[in-house]
C-alpha positions in Angstrom: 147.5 83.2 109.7 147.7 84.6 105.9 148.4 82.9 102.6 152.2 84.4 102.8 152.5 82.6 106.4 151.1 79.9 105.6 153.3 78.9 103.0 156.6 79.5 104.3 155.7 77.4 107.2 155.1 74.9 104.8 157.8 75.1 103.5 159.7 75.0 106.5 157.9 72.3 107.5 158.6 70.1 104.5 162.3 70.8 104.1 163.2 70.6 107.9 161.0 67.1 107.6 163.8 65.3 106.0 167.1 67.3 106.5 168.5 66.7 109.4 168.4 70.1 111.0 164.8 69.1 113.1 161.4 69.8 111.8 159.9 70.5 115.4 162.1 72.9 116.5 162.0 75.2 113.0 157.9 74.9 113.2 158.7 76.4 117.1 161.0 79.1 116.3 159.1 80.0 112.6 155.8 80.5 114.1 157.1 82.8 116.7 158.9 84.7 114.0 156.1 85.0 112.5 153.8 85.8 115.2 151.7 82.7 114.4 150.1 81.1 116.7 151.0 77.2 117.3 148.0 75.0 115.7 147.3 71.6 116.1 144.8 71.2 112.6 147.3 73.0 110.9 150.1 70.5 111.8 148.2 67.6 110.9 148.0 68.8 107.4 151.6 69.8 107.2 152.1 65.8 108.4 150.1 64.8 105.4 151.9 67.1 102.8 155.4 65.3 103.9 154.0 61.8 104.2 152.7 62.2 100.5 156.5 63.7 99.6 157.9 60.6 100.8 155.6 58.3 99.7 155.7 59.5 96.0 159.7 59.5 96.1 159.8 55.8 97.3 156.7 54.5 95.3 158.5 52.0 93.6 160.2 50.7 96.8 157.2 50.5 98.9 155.1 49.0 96.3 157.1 46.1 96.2 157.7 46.4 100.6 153.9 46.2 100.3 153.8 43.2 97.9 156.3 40.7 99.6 154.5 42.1 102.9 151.5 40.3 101.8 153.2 37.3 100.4 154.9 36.8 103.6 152.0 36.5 105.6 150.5 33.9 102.5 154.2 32.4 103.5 153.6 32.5 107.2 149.7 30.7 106.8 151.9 28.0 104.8 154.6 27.6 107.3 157.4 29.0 105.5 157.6 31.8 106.4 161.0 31.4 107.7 162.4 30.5 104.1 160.5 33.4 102.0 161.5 35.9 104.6 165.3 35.2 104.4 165.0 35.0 100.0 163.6 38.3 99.5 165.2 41.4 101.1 162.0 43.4 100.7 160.3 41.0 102.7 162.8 41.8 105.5 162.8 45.3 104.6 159.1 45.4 105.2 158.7 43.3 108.5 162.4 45.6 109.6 160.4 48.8 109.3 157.5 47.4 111.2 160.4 46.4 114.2 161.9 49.9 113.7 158.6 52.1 114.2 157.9 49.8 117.7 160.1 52.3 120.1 158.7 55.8 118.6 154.6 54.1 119.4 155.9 52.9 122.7 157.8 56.3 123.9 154.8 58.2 122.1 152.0 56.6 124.0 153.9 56.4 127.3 155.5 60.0 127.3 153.0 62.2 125.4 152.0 64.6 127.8 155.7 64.9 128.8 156.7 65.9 125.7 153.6 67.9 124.9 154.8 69.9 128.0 157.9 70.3 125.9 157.1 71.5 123.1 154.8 74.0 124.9 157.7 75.0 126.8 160.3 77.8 126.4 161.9 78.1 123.2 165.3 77.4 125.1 164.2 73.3 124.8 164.3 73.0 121.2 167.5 75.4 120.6 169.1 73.0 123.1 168.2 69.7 121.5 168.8 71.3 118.1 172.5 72.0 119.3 172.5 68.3 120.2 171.4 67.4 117.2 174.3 69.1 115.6 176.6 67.4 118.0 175.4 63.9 116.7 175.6 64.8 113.2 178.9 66.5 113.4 180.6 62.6 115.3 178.5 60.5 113.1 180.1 62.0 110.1 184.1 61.2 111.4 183.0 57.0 111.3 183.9 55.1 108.7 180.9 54.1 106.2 179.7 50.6 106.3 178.4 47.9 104.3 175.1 47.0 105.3 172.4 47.5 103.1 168.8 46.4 101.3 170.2 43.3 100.9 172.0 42.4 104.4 170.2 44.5 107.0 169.7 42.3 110.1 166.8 42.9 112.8 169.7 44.8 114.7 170.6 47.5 112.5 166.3 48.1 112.3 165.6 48.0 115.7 169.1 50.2 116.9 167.5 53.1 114.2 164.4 52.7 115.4 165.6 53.6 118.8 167.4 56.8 117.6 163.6 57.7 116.1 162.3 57.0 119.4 164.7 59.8 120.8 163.5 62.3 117.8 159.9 62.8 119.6 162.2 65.4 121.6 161.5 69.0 120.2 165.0 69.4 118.3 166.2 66.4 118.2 165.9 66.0 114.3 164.5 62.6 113.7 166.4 62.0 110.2 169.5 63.1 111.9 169.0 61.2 114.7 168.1 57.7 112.7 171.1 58.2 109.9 173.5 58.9 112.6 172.6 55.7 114.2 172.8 53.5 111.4 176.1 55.2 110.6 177.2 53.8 113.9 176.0 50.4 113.3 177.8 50.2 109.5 175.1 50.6 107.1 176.0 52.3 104.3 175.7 55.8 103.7 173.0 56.1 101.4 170.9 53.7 102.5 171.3 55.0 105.6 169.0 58.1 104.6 166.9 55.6 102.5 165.8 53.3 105.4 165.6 56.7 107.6 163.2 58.1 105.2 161.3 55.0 104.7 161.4 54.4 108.8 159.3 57.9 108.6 156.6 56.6 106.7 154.5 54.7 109.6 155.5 57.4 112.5 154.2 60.3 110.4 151.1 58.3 109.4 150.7 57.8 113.2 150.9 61.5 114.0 148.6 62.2 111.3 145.9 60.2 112.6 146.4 60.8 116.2 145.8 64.6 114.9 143.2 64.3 112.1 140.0 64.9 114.3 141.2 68.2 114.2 141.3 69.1 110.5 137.7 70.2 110.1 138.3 73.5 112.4 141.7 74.2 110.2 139.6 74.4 107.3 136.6 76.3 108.6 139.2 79.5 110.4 142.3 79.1 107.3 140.9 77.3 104.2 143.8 79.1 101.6 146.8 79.3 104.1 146.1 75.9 105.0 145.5 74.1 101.6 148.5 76.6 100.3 151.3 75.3 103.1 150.1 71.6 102.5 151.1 71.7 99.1 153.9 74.0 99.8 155.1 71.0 102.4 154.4 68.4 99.8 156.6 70.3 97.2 159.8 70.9 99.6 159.5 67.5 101.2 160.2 65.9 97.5 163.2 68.3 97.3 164.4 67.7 100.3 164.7 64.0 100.0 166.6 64.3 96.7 169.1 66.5 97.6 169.4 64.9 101.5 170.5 61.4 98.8 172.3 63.3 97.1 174.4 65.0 100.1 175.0 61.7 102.1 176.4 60.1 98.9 178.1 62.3 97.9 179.7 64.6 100.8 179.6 65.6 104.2 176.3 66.1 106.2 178.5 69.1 107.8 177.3 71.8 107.0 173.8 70.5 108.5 175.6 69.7 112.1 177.5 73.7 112.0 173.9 75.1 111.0 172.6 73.2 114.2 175.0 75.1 116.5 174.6 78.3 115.1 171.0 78.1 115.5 170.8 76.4 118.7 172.9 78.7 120.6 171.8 82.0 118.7 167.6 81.2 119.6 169.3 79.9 122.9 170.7 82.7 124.3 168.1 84.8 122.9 165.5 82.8 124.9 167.8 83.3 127.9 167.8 87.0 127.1 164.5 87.3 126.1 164.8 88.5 122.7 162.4 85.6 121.1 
């Protein structure tokens, strides 16, 4: 891998993170492009350039998550926990995360290899589950915008989104996509639809990051410069992706995202099918 490679799959990797067209399936069909060869060490640090990207953009928010995290367990020790945890919505926000990352550790640790098999697979896998994740997108965007948000979310609305990130560990099903749709279904509002499904990323990327960081030392001893080039590449487009994917859910249809998905999925499908790719 070169510097030039490197960074567009950084890139890639950092735009594709938070719009909802599937970040597993672009890294698939981008490294065969470009003749790269699928690596493991390099992944990790592509993991850690988004995870910084969305960590920066909601500083402010997760600060305080953190903050009235910790004072909730102070309020739990005092046995009122109860009280505290229905008086400040970034107490609940911050325990609602916790219920919502539950489904994508269970399916990750249970179905692993499965999906390792997967991803290892034929390129007709993601272009399929990319087409589906247009199909979501596309129905999700004819309902009617609700009214939940930071201040009424229930444990419902948390866990039903964390279900739809659960699904995401398929290769194409975009896991932003996936999680706004499904709070779309259950009323929250738009925007803070793509706020809680950017903030629901925080703890599974972290995950993957760790599950994979063992391997960082041999990324650095083969590709030192491509590596260190597409982190910060992935750090840079993550931040833009998240600003204009709030923007775009606020402020018109996600659309465009759901006919990209088909055109995609069915042009790498059928030229799996034919051999082509």
């Amino acid at each position: 891998m070169d510097i030039f490679q490197g960074i567009i799959i950084g890139i890639v990797q950092g735009l594709t993170e938070f719009l909802p067209v599937s970040s597993s399936a672009h890294l698939v069909f981008i490294q065969n492009l470009l003749g790269v060869e699928a690596d493991l060490a390099f992944d990790t640090f592509l993991h850690l350039g988004t995870l910084i990207a969305v960590l920066w953009f909601f500083r402010y928010d997760i600060i305080k998550m953190l903050s009235a995290w910790i004072l909730s367990l102070q309020d739990l020790i005092q046995g009122r926990f109860k009280e505290g945890f229905y008086a400040d919505p970034y107490k609940r926000l911050a325990w609602y995360v916790i219920l919502g990352t539950i489904p994508v550790g269970v399916v990750g640790l249970l179905f692993e290899d499965s999906v390792d098999a997967l991803f290892s697979g034929a390129l007709y896998v993601p272009a399929f589950f990319l087409f589906v994740t247009g199909t979501i997108l596309y129905l999700s965007q004819r309902m009617a915008s609700g009214n939940v948000n930071l201040n009424n979310i229930t444990k419902k609305e948390a866990l039903w989104m964390g279900l739809g990130q659960a699904c995401a560990i398929l290769p194409g099903l975009s896991r932003s996509g996936t999680t706004i749709a499904a709070g779309l279904t259950i009323g929250l509002d738009k925007e803070f639809a793509a706020k809680f499904s950017f903030i629901l990323s925080i703890p599974a990327i972290l995950g993957a990051f760790i599950l994979q960081a063992k391997d960082i030392g041999s990324a650095l001893d083969v590709n030192f410069l491509p590596v260190i080039l597409g982190f910060i590449a992935s750090v840079i487009a993550g931040y833009i992706a998240i600003r204009w994917m709030l923007d775009l859910i606020k402020n018109r249809s996600l659309d465009i995202f759901a006919y990209y998905c088909w055109i995609v999925g069915i042009v790498v499908f059928m030229g799996s099918i034919a051999h082509i790719f």
